[in-house]
N, C-alpha and C positions, 0 to 999 in steps of 0.2 A: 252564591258559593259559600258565603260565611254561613247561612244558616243549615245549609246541608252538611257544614262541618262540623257546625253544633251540634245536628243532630245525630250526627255519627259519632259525635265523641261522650254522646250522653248515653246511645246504645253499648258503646261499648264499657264504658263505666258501669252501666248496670250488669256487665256480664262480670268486668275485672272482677269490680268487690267482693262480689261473693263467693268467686272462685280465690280470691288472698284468704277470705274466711276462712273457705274451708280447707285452703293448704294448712293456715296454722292451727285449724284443728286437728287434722290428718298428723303433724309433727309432734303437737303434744299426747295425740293418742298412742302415734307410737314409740316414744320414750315410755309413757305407763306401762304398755305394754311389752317394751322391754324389761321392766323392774317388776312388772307382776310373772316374766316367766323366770326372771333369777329367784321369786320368792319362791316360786311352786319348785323349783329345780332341788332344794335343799328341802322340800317335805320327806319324802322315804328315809332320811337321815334323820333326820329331828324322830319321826315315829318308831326309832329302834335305838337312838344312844344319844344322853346328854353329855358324854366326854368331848371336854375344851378340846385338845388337840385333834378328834376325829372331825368336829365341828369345823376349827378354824382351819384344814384341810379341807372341808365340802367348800365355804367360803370363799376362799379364798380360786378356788375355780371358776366362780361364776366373774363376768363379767363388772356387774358392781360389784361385788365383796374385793376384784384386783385392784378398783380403784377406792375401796376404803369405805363405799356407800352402803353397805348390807351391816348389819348388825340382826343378832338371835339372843332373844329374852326370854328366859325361863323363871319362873316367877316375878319378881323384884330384882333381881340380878342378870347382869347384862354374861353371855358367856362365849360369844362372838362379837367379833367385828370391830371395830375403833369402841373405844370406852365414850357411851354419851349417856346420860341419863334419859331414860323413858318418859318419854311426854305424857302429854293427857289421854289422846288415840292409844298410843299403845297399852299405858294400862287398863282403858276400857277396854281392849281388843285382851288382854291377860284377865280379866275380870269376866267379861259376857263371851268373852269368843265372837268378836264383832271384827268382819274386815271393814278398812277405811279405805279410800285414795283420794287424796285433795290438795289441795295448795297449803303451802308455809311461806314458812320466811327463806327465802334464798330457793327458791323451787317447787317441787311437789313432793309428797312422798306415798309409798305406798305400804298398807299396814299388814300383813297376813295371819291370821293369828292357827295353830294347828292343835289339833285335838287328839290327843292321844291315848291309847287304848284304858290309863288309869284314871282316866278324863282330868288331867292335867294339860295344861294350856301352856304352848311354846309360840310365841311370837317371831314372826320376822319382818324387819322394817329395812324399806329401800329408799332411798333417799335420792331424789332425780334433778340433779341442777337444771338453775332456770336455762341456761346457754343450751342443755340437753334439748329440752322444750323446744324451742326456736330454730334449731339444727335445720340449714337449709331454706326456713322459711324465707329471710331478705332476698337470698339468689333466686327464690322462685317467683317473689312478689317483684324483681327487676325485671326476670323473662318475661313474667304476664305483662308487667307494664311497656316493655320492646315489642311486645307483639301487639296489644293495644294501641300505639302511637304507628306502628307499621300498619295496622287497618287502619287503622284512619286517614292515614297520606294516601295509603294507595285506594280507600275507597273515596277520597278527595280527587284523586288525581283521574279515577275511572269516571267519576262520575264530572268534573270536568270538561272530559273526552265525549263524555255523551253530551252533554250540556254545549257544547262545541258545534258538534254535529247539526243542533237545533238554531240555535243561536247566531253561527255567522252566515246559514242562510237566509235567517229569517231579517238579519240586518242589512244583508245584501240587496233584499230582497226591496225593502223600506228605503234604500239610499237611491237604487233605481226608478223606486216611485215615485219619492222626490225629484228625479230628475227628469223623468215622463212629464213629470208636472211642471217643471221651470223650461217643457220647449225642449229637450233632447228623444229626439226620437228615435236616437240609433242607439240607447239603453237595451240591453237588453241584462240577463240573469242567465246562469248557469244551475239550473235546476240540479239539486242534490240535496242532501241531510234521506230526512224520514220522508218513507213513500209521500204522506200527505203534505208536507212541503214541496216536494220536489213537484208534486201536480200543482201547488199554486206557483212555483215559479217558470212552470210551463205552459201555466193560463195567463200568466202576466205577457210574457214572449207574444202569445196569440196575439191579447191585448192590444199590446205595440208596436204589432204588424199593422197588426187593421187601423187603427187610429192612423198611422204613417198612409198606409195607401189611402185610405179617405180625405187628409189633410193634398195628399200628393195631387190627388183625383180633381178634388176640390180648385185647386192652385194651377192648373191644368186649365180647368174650365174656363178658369176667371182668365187667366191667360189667351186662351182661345179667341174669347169672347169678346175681348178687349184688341185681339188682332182683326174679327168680322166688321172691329167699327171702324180701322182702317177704311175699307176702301168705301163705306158712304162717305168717309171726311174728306178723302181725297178728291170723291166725286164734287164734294161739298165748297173745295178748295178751289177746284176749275170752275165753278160756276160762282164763287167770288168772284174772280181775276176779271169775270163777261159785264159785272155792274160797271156802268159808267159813271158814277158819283164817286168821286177821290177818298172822299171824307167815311163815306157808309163804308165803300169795299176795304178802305184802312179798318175801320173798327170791327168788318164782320173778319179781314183777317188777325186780327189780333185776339179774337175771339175763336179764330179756328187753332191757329199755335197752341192758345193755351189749352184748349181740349186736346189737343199733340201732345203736349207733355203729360198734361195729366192722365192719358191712357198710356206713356211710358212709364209715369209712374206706377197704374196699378199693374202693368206687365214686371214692372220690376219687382214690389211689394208682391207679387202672386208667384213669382219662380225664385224666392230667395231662399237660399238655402238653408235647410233646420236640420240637417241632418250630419253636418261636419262635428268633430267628435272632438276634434282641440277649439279651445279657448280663443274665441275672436277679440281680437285685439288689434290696438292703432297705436300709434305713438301721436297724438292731435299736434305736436309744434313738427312734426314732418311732411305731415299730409296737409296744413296749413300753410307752410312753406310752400309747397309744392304745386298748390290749387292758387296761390297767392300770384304767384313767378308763371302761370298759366295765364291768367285774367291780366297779369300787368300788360303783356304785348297789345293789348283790345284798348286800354287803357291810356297808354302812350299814346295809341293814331286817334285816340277821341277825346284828347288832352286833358284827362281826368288825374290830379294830382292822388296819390294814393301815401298813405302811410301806415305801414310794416310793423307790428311789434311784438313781439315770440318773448313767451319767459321762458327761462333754461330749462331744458330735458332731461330727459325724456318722461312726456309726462302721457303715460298708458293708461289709455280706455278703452271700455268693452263694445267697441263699433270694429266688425270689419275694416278695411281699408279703403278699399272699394264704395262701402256704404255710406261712409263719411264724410269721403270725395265729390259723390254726388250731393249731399242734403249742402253743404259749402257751395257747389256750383250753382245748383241751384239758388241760396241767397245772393251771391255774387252777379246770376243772371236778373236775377230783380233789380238789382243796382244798375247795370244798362239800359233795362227795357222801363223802368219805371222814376229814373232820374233825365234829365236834359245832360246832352253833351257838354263837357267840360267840368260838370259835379265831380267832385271829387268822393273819395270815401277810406275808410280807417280799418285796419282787419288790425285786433288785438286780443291774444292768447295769454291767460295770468291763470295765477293761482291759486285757492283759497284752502288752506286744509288738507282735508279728500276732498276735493273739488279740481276741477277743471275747469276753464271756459271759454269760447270764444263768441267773442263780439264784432259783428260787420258793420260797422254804425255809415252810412250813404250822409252827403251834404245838399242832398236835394230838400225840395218845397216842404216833404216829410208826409205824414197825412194827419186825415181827422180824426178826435178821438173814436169816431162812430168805426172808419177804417181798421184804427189799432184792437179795437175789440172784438172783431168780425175776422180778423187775421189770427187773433190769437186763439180763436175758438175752436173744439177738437175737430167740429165737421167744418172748414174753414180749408177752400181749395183754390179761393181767386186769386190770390198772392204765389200760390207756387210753396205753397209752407208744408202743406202736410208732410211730406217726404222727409224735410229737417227735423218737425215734430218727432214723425215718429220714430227717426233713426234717435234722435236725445233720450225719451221716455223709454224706449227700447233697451238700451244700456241703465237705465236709473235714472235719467237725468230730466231736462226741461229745455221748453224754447218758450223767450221771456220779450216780449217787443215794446220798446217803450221808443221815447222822442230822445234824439241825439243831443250832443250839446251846443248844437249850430243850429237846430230846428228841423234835423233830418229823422230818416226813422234809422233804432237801432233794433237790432235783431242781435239776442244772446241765445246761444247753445249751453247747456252746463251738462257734464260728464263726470261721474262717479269716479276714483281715479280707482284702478286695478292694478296689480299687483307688487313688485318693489314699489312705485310710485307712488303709492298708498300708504307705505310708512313715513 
């Protein structure tokens, strides 16, 4: 916008100047030409009588001679007009018969010299102050410059308006894309501006359709497909129950569950929703409370001492509720199924910064370093982790497993904090 108002203010400076020129030309022309037609007005008198009083009656009619500026030279002797002595113009103009008109001191003047029938030479001199000259000019070089400064606002303010038209859709258009791209698929653009805008913001729309139903199509499948393996597992699960060895049908059910949850998982991970249009968000010391005060009742009857500890809230992360709920339950069901009754374990929520976190840390046997690095890994599904994983990285954040401080395992969440809570 600055440089289109540069440019506009250089066009119209090249039009001002030369139109201030030529007004102050135009006002000193016609001041001369008002004192060369007072001179020519007093010719038919001068070419029939040099008498003072018939003269200073012509004079004194014209315009300059009422204001004192006309003066009539007849040889060397002045015989009109204010008494001033003949300049150097005027006597060449009494000598050769030469008109003059040019600048002086305090003005212009104009020379006329008349030739009369005994070819004797009468002079008339008009004398045109500088202020004559200039008459007008300032008033008309302030309208040019009002009307200069009013094109340029208003071709500022037009072009603007055009510049408008192009611009907030093509921003629109760009903040949308972005947001196609960070996972909102219910973006869309109101196509407008200039026809060719408006077609790519109604190629973008198509766009965003189709990407949505193919992601939709997709997550459908995978849902399906993950309900088909229901019922071989369940078939899978009655014919566990037929083994007569205690030992094998424990390990082949515990190895049936966890394919049970892990196709809950990808049933979950395949119908989650991308297409809600407000900001997901948790308060983590609520829904930590809450999954906490859930697991304690399971805890009491299998005398596992627990310990609680929440830093002050509300501290808001970009997980669902629902999502968060589960990836917690899930570490808290590892704590059952993968510690001895009686183990105790620690749920603590702090926090660093923008940072969030919480930590399950279990009092059990803990595992080996081969385990902790096989759990942490991103294709890592024996632990029941993926679902915590990717609900943390999901929002910004991480899941971090290390050994507790009793020799247990600890499982850390970290969460980005979002919005007031991030100041």
């Amino acid at each position: 916008m600055l440089v289109f108002a540069a440019v506009t203010s250089m066009v119209a400076i090249a039009f001002v100047v030369p139109l201030c020129v030529l007004v102050r030309d135009v006002a000193r022309e016609r001041a001369l030409e008002s004192a060369d037609r007072d001179a020519s007005a007093l010719f038919p008198v001068l070419a029939l009588t040099d008498d003072p009083g018939a003269l200073a009656i012509a004079v004194s009619r014209t315009p300059a001679g009422s204001e004192g500026r006309l003066r009539v030279y007849v040889g060397d002797s002045q015989v009109a007009g204010d008494p001033v002595a003949p300049d150097e113009h005027v006597r060449t103009a009494l000598r050769e018969g030469r008109a003059w008109t040019g600048t002086m001191p305090g003005g212009a003047a104009v020379v006329a010299p008349v030739v009369r029938a005994d070819a004797s030479i009468v002079v008339v001199q008009v004398f045109v102050h500088g202020a004559a000259l200039h008459e007008g000019v300032h008033a008309a070089w302030l309208t040019l410059g009002a009307v200069a400064v009013a094109l340029v606002i208003g071709s500022v303010l037009l072009a603007d308006r055009l510049a408008r038209s192009i611009t907030e859709p093509v921003s629109a258009l760009a903040s949308a894309s972005h947001r196609l791209g960070l996972g909102d698929l219910a973006v869309r653009v109101d196509p407008s501006g200039p026809p060719e805008v408006a077609d790519v913001g109604a190629a973008f729309n198509t766009l965003a359709e189709r990407v949505d139903q193919l992601l939709h199509a997709e997550r459908e499948d995978v849902a399906d497909l993950a309900h088909r393996l229901r019922t071989p597992l369940t078939a899978l699960c009655l014919q566990i129950e037929q083994v007569d060895d205690h030992q094998v049908r424990a390990l082949l059910a515990d190895s049936a569950a966890e394919l049970g949850r892990s196709l809950d998982g990808v049933i979950t991970q395949a119908r989650r929703r991308t297409r809600d249009a407000l900001p997901r968000t948790a308060d983590l010391v609520v829904v930590v409370a809450g999954r906490a005060a859930f697991w304690q009742v399971l805890a009491d009857e299998q005398g596992r001492p627990t310990t609680v500890v929440l830093a002050p809230g509300p501290l808001f992360v970009g997980v669902a509720d629902d999502e968060l709920a589960a990836a917690l339950d899930v570490l808290l069901e590892n704590v059952f199924a993968h510690t001895p009754d009686g183990s105790g374990y620690a749920v603590d929520v702090h926090r660093a910064a923008a940072w969030a976190s919480v930590t399950i840390t279990d009092h059990g046997p803990g595992l080996a370093v081969a385990m902790v690095e096989r759990g942490a890994s991103s294709g890592s599904t024996g632990l029941g982790l993926d679902i915590a994983r990717r609900t943390a990285e999901g929002s910004g954040g991480e899941l971090r497993l290390h050994r507790g401080p009793v020799g247990g395992l600890a499982v850390e969440l970290t969460f980005p904090l979002v919005g007031q809570s991030a100041v």
